[in-house]
N, C-alpha and C positions, 0 to 999 in steps of 0.2 A: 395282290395277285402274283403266282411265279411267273418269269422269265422262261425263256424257251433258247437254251445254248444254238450253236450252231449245228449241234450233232440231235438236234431235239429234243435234249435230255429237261427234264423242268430243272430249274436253279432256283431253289427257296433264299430269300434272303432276310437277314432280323430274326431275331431270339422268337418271334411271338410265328412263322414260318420252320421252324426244324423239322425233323425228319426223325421220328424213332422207327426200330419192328422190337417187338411185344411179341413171345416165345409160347405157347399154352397159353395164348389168348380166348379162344374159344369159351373159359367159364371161369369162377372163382377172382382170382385174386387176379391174373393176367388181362382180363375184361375189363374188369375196373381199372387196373393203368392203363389199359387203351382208352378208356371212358374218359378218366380224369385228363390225359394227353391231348386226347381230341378235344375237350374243353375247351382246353387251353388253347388252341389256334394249333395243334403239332398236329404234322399228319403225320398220322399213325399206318403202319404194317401189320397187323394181327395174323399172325402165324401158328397154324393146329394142325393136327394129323386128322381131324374127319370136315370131308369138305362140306357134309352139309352143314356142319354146328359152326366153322367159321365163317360159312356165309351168312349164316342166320346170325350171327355177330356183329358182323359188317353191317347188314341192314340194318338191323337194332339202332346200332352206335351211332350211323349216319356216315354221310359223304366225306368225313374227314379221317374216315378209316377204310383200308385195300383188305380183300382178305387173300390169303393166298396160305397154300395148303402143303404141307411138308412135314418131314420125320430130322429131327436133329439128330437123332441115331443113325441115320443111313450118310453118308461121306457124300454121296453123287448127288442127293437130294439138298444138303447144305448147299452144293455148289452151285443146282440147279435157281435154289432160293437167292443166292446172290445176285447169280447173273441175272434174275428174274427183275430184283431189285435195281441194276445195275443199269437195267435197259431203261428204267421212268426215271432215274433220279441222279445228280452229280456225285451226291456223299450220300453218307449216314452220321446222326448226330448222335441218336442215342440208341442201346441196345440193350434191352431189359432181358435177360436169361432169366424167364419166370416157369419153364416147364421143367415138370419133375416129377417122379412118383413116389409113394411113402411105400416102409415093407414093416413087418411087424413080429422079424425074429429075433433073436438072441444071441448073442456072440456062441454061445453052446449047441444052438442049431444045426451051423455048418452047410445053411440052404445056398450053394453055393451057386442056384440058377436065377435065385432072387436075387443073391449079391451082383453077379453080373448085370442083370434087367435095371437094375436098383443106379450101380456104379455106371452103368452105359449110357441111361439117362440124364443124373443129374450133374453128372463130373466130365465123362468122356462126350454126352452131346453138347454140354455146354462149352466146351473147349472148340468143338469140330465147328459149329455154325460161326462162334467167335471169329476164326481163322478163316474160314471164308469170308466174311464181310470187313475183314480188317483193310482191305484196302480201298472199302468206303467210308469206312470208320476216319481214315488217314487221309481224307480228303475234306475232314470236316476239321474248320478254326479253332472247337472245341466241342471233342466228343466224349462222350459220357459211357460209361458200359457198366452197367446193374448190374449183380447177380445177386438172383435171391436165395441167399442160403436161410438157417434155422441155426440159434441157438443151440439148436441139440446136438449142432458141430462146435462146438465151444470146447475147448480142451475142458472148461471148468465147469460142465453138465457131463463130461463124458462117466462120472465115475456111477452116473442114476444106471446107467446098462440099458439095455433093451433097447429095439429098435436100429437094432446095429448095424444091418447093412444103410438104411438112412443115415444115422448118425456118421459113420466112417465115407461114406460119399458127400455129405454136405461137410466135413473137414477137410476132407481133401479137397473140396472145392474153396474153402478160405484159403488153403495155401496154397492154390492154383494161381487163387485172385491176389493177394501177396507176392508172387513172383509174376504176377502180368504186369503189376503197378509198376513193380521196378523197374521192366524190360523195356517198358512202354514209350513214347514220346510224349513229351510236358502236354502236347495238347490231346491226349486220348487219359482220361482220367480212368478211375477203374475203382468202384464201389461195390459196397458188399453188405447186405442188409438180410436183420429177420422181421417177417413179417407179424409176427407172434402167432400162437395159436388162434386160427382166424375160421371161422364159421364156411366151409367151402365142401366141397364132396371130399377133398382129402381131410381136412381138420374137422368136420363130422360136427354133431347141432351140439354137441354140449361146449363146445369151440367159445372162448368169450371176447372176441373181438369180431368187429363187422368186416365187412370187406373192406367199405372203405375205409374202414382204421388202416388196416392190414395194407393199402398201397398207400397209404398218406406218404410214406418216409421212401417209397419207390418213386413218388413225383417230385419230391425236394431234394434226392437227387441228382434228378433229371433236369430241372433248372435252375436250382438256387446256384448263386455264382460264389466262383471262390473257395469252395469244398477240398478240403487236402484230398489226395486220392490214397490209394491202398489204406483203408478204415474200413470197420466193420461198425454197421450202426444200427439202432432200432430207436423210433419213436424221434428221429431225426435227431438223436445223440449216439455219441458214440460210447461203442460199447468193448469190454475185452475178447479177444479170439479166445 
């Protein structure tokens, strides 16, 4: 059972007690690490932009998941989601950046409002929510922060083409996550995983992995101990940026 600080904040204590929030929780692959988390004894944060789907999440998943509703693309709403956080809990242990949208043009394109909607999402929200929870992040012994990028950010898929505003936001989202590992404190680790093509409303039915394949190597980040940080992994190995 948690503790109750002086200021009534809960105090989880013990590995099998942590504290994650789960970004694009609501469906796909972000549900299932909240699934798999909550399993686990973590309580879980599940974070979406439509409040009925992540409340209908919450109930799904059970009492060890909060659902609470926000845009990581809006600045105020990050903040709001913090301090929201900030009010039940002392820290944050783990932080999965699992939302994101795909686009499906060309470098030749030049669809320069998808590029933005594309790079606002998966590069500049995940930076924005980051920074606002970071100094619950910085109150945990040992915290963890996911982001789930795609291989299709790999310098060494880049030359297949296509899909380019995806591909150039999920790259610059490894070298976002590459210079957080460095910047970071030894006790805020900072991982970086693909999930492979995974059967979801974005990865579509011809997708050949399940979901829960698809988060298996987002929860052995999450608490296998020991984990170098700034690595990019899939299938819980590590892999080339």
């Amino acid at each position: 059972m948690p503790n109750l600080s002086a200021d009534n904040k809960v105090v989880y204590l013990g590995m099998g007690n942590r504290v994650a929030l789960v970004t694009g929780a609501n469906r796909g692959i972000g549900k299932e690490i909240a699934r798999q988390l909550a399993e686990r004894g973590v309580q879980v944060i599940a974070v979406g932009r439509d409040p009925i789907a992540i409340k209908r999440t919450a109930e799904e998943l059970g009492k060890g998941v909060i659902p609470l509703v926000g845009d990581i693309r809006k600045l105020d709403q990050c903040a709001k989601l913090a301090n929201l956080v900030g009010k039940r809990f002392d820290k944050l242990d783990i932080l999965v950046n699992n939302a994101g949208i795909i686009g499906n043009m060309s470098a030749t394109d030049f669809d320069l409002v998808q590029l933005h909607d594309i790079v606002d999402t998966n590069l500049f929200g995940t930076i924005q929510i980051t920074r606002a929870l970071w100094p619950l992040l910085g109150h945990s012994s040992d915290a963890r922060i996911i982001n789930i990028s795609s291989g299709m950010g790999s310098l060494e898929d880049m030359h297949r083409g296509n899909y380019a505003a995806y591909r150039l936001s999920k790259w610059s989202l490894n070298g976002w996550s590459m210079l957080l590992s460095g910047d970071a404190p030894s006790h805020i680790a900072v991982h970086t995983m693909c999930p492979g093509w995974v059967k979801t409303d974005m990865g579509g039915p011809g997708a050949d992995r399940s979901v829960e394949k698809g988060a298996e190597t987002a929860i052995y980040l999450s608490l296998e101990p020991g984990l170098p940080t700034g690595k990019f992994w899939r299938d819980k190995v590590l892999i080339p940026w």
